[in-house]
C-alpha positions in Angstrom: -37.4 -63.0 -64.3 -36.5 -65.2 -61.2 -36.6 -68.5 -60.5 -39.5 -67.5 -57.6 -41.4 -65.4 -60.3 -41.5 -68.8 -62.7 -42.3 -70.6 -59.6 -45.2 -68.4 -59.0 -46.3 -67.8 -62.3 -47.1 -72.1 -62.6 -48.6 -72.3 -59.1 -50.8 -69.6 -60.9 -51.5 -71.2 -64.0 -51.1 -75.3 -63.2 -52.7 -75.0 -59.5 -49.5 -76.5 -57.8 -45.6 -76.5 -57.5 -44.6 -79.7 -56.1 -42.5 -80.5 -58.8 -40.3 -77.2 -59.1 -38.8 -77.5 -55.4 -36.4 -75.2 -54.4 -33.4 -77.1 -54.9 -31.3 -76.4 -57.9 -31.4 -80.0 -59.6 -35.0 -78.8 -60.3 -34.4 -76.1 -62.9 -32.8 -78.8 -65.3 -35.2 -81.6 -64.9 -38.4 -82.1 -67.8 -41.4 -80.0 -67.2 -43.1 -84.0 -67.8 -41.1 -85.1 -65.3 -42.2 -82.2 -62.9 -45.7 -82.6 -63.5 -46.3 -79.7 -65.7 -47.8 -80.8 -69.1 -48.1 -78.2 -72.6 -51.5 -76.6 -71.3 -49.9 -75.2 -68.3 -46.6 -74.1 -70.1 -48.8 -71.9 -72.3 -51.2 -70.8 -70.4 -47.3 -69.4 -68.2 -46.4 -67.8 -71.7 -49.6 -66.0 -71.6 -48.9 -64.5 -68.0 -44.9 -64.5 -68.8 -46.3 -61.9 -72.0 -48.6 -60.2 -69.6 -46.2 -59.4 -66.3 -43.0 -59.5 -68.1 -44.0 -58.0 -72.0 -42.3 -61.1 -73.4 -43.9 -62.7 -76.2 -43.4 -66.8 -76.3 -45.1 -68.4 -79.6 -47.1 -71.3 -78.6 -43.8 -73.8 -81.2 -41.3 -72.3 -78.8 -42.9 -72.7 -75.2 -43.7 -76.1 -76.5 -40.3 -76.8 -77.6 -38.9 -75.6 -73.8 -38.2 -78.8 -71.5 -36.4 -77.4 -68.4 -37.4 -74.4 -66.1 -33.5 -73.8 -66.7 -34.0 -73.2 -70.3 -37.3 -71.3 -70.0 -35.3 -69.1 -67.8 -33.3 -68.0 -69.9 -35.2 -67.8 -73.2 -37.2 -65.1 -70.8 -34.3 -63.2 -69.7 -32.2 -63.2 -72.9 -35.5 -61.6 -74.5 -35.3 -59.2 -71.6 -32.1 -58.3 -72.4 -32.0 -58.0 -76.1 -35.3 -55.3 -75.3 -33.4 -53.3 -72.9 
């Protein structure tokens, strides 16, 4: 998963993406701080599942505070599965 599929995914699922501009000091700063609360990270699980085939529990997307860090959570599943 790319940083423009995550992009795309919350645009989908929060209704905007002001907070994850494309400069790279955004992948490490708080999904707070970026505007994206709980409700939107799950509901991004849910299409992350769907799209991708990764499962996220609701205690671990919760637990995920960067775009960085749900990066890679994604893309080390996709590896262990391949």
């Amino acid at each position: 998963m790319t940083l423009d599929d995550l992009r795309r995914i919350l645009r989908e699922c929060a209704g905007f993406d002001e907070g994850l501009a494309d400069d790279a000091a955004a992948l490490d700063a708080a999904f707070e701080d970026l505007g994206y609360d709980s409700l939107a990270l799950m509901e991004s699980a849910a299409r992350i599942q769907k799209e991708f085939g990764v499962v996220i529990p609701d205690d671990e997307i919760t637990e995920v505070e960067t775009p960085r860090a749900l990066l890679g959570l994604v893309n080390g599943s996709l590896t262990a599965a391949a």
